[in-house]
C-alpha positions as CSV (number, residue, x, y, z in Angstrom):
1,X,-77.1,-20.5,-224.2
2,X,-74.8,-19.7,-226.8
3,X,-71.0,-20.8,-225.3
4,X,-67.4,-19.1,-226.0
5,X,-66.8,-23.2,-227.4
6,X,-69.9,-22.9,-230.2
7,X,-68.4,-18.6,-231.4
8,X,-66.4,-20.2,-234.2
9,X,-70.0,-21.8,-235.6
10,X,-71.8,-18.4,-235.1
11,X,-73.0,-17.0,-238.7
12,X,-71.2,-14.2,-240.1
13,X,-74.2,-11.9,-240.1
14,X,-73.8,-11.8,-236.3
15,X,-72.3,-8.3,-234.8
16,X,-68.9,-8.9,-233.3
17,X,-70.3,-7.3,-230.8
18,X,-73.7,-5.5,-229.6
19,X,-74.7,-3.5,-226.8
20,X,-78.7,-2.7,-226.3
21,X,-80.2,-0.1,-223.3
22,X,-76.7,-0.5,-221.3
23,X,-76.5,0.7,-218.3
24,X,-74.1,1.2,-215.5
25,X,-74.5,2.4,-211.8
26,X,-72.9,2.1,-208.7
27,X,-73.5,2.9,-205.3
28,X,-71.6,6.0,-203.5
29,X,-71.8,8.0,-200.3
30,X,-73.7,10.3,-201.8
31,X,-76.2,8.4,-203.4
32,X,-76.3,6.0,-206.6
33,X,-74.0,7.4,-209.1
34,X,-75.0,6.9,-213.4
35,X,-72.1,5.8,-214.5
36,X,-73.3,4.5,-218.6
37,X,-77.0,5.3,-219.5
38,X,-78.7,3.7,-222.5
39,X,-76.0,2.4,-224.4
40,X,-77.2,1.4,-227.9
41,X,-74.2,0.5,-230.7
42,X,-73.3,-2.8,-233.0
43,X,-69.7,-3.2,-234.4
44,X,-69.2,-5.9,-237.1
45,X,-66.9,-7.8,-237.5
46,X,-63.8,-6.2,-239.5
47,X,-64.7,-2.6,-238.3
48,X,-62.3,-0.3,-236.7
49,X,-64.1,2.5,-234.2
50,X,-63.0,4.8,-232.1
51,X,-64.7,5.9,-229.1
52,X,-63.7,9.1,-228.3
53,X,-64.9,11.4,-225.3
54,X,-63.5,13.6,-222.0
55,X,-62.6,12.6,-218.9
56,X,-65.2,11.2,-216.9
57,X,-67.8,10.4,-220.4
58,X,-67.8,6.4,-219.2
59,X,-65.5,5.5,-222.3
60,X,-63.1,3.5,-220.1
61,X,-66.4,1.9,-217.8
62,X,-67.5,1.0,-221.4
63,X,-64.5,-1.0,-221.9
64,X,-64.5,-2.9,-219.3
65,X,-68.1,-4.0,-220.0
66,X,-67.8,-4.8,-223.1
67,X,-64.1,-7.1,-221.7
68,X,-66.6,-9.3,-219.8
69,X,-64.3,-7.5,-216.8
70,X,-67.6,-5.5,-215.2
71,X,-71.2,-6.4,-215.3
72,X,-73.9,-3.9,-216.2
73,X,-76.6,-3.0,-214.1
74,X,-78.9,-3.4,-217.0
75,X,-78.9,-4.5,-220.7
76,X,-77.2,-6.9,-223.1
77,X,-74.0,-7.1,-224.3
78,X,-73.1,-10.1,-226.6
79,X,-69.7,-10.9,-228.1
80,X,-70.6,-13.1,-231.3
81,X,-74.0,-14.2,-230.0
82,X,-72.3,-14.7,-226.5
83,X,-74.8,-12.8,-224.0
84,X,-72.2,-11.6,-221.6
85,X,-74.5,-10.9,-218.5
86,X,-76.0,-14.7,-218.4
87,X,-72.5,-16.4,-218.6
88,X,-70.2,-17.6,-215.9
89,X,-67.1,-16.0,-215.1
90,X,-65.1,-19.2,-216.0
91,X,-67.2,-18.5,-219.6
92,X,-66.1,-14.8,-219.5
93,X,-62.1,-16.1,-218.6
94,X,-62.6,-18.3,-221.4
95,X,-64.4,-15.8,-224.2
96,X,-61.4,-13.6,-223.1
97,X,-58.3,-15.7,-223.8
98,X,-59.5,-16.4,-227.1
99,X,-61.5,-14.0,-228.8
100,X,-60.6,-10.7,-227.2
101,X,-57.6,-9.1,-226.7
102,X,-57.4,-5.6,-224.6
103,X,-54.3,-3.6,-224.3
104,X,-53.8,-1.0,-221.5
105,X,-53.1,2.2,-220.6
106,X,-50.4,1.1,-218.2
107,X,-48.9,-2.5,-219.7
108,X,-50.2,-4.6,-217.2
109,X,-47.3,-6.5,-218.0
110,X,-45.9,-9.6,-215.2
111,X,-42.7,-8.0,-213.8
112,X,-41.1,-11.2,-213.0
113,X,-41.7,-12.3,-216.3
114,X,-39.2,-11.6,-219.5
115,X,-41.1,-10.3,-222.6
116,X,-41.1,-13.2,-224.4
117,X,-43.0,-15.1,-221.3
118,X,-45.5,-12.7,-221.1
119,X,-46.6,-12.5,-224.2
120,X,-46.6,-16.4,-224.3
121,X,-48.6,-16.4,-221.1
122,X,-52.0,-16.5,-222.9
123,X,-50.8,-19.3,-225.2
124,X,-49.8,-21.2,-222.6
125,X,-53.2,-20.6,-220.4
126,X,-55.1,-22.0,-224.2
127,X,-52.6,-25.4,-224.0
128,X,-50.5,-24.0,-227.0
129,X,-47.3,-26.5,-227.5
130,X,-45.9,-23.7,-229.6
131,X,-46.3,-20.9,-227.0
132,X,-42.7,-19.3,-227.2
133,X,-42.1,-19.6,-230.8
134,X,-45.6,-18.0,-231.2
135,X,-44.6,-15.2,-228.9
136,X,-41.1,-14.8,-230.4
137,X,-42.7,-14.4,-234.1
138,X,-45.1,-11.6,-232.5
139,X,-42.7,-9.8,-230.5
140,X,-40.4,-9.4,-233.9
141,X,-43.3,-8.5,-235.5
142,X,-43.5,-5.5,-233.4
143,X,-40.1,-5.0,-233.3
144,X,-38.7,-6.6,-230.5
145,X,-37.4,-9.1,-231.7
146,X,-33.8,-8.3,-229.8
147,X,-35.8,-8.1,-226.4
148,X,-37.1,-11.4,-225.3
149,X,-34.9,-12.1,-222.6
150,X,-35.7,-8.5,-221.4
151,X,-37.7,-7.8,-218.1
152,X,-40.1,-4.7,-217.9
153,X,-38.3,-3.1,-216.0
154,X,-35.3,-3.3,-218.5
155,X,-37.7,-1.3,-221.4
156,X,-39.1,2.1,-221.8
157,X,-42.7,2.5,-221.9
158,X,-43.0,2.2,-225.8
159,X,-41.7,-1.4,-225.8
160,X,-43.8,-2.0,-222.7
161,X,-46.8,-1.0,-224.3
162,X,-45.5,-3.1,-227.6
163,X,-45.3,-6.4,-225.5
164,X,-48.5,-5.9,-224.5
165,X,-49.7,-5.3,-228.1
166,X,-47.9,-8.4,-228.6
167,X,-49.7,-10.4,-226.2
168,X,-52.6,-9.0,-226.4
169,X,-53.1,-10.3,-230.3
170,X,-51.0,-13.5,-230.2
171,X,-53.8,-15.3,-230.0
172,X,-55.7,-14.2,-232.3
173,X,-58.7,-12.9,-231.0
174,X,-61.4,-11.7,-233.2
175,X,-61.9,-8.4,-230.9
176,X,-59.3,-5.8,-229.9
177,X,-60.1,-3.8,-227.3
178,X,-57.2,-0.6,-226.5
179,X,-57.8,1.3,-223.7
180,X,-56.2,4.7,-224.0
181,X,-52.8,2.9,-225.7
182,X,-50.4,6.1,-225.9
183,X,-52.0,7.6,-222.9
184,X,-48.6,6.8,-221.0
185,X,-46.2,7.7,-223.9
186,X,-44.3,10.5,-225.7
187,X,-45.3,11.2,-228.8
188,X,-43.2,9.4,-230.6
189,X,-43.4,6.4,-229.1
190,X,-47.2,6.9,-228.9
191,X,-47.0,7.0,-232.9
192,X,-45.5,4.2,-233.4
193,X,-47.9,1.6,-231.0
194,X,-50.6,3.3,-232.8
195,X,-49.2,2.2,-236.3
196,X,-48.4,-1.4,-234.9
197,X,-51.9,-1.9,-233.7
198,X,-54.2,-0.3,-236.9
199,X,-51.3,-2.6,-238.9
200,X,-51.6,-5.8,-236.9
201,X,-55.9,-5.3,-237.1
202,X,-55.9,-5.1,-240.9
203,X,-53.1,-7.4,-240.9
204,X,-55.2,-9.9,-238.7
205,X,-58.7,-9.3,-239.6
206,X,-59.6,-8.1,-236.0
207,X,-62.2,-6.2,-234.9
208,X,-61.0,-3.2,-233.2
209,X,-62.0,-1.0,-230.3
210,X,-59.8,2.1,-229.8
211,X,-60.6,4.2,-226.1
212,X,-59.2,7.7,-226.5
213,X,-59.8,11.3,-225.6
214,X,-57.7,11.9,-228.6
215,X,-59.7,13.0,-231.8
216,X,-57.1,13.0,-234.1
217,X,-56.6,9.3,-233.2
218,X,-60.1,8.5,-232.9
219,X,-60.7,9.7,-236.6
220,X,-58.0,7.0,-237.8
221,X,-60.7,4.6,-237.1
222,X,-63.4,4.1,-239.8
223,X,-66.5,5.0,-237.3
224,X,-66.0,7.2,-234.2
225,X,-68.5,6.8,-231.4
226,X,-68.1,10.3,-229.2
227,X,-69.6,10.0,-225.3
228,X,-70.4,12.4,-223.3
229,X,-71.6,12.2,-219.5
230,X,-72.3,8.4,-219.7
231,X,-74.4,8.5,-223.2
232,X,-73.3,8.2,-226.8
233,X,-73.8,11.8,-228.1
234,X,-72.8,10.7,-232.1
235,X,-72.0,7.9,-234.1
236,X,-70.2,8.6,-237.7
237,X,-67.7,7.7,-239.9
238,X,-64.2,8.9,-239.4
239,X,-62.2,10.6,-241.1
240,X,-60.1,8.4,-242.7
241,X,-62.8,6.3,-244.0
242,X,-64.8,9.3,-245.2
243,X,-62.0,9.8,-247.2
244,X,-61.7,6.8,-248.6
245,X,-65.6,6.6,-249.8
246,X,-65.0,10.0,-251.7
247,X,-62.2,8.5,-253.7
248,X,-64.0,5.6,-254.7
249,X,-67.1,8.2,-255.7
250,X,-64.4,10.3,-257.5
251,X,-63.1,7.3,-259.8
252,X,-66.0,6.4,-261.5
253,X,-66.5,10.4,-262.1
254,X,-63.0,10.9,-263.5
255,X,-63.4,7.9,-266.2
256,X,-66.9,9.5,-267.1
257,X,-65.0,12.8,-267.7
258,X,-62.2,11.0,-269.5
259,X,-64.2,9.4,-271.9
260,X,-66.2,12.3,-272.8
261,X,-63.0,14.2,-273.0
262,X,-61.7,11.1,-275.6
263,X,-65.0,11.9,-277.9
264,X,-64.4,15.5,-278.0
265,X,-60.9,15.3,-279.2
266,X,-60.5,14.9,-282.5
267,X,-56.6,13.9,-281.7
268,X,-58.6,10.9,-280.1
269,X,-60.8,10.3,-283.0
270,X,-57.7,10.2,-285.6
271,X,-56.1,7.6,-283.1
272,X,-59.1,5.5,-282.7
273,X,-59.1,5.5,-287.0
């Protein structure tokens, strides 16, 4: 079995990550309850996607699955050729300190802890001798730079949420994983997390997993995944990258256009002479 040690040897062709016939149920009063149903996706490695979908679609459930934090009641879900389901939860502690990073909806930040030593928490767990000065350059990098000694208490819920941005890619994980990130936050505050962490992915090279009921910010994401009652109901490119495919079909059109332009005009023809 493939190890979270042995994911740095695992061939690019690999899918960060891959999910095939997931499911998720659990047991209620009522009667077994389907929480996920047939889950079928890859995301390689570099891609940014947004899974978008109401209240109650299993986006969040999803998350957590795919975080190594829940099991599934059926299927496979691998992380870099890292079948999730067969390893041990010391593997899954492990997988997650290094290669995937999840930011919250609400911080999950150590209260007793300044914001310098949360976000060198992780380092510290991985044996990193150069924890704080690894958290300090991240914590600038987000702008808070004049907050370490600050407790979370002491910030508003945009800093919060950006020192657990911070901490959440310190260590360079390969995956990000953000579960509804400006779900707690005004709107401007809310725009500028968003910024950070679609800056910080292409920045890094991480993989990145946005959660969000919010279309507009879902279509930020090159591919958008929508959910509906438990199953993926489409899978397309967003927006943003639809838009970015027509310009690069538009250039080689425009150069064919001004070349035959260039023949035409005999202004061009006396310069060419």
């Amino acid at each position: 079995m493939t190890t979270p040690r042995d994911i740095q040897q695992i061939e690019p062709t690999v899918p960060a990550l891959r999910l095939e016939q997931v499911a998720l149920s659990l047991d209620s009063q009522s009667g077994r309850v389907d929480i996920l149903r047939s889950i079928d996706f890859a995301i390689q490695a570099g891609e940014t996607v947004g899974i978008v979908g109401p209240s109650g679609s299993g986006k969040t459930s999803l998350l957590m699955l795919m975080a190594g934090l829940e099991r599934a009641s059926s299927g496979t879900i691998e992380i870099a050729g890292l079948e999730l389901g067969a390893a041990s939860e010391t593997e899954l502690a492990a997988l997650r300190a290094r290669d995937v990073g999840i930011v919250f909806q609400s911080f999950h930040l150590v209260p007793t802890m300044t914001a310098a030593e949360n976000v060198a928490l992780p380092l510290e767990f991985a044996g990193a001798g150069d924890a704080f000065a690894r958290a300090e350059e991240m914590l600038d990098r987000v702008g808070l730079g004049h907050r370490l000694t600050h407790f979370p208490a002491q910030l508003s819920g945009g800093e919060q949420q950006r020192v657990a941005l911070a901490r959440a890619i310190v260590n360079r994980p390969r995956i990000l994983l953000a579960d509804e990130p400006t779900g707690n936050l005004d709107a401007r505050s809310g725009g500028i997390v968003v910024d950070q962490i679609f800056s910080l992915a292409a920045e890094k090279g991480v993989t990145l997993v946005l959660i969000t009921h919010d279309r507009d910010l879902a279509e930020r994401c090159g591919r958008v995944v929508s959910m509906a009652d438990g199953f993926i109901v489409d899978d397309r490119q967003g927006a943003a990258n639809a838009s970015e495919n027509a310009a690069r079909l538009e250039e080689p059109a425009l150069e064919a256009t001004k070349q035959v332009t260039d023949r035409s005009d005999p202004t061009a023809l006396d310069l060419a002479s």
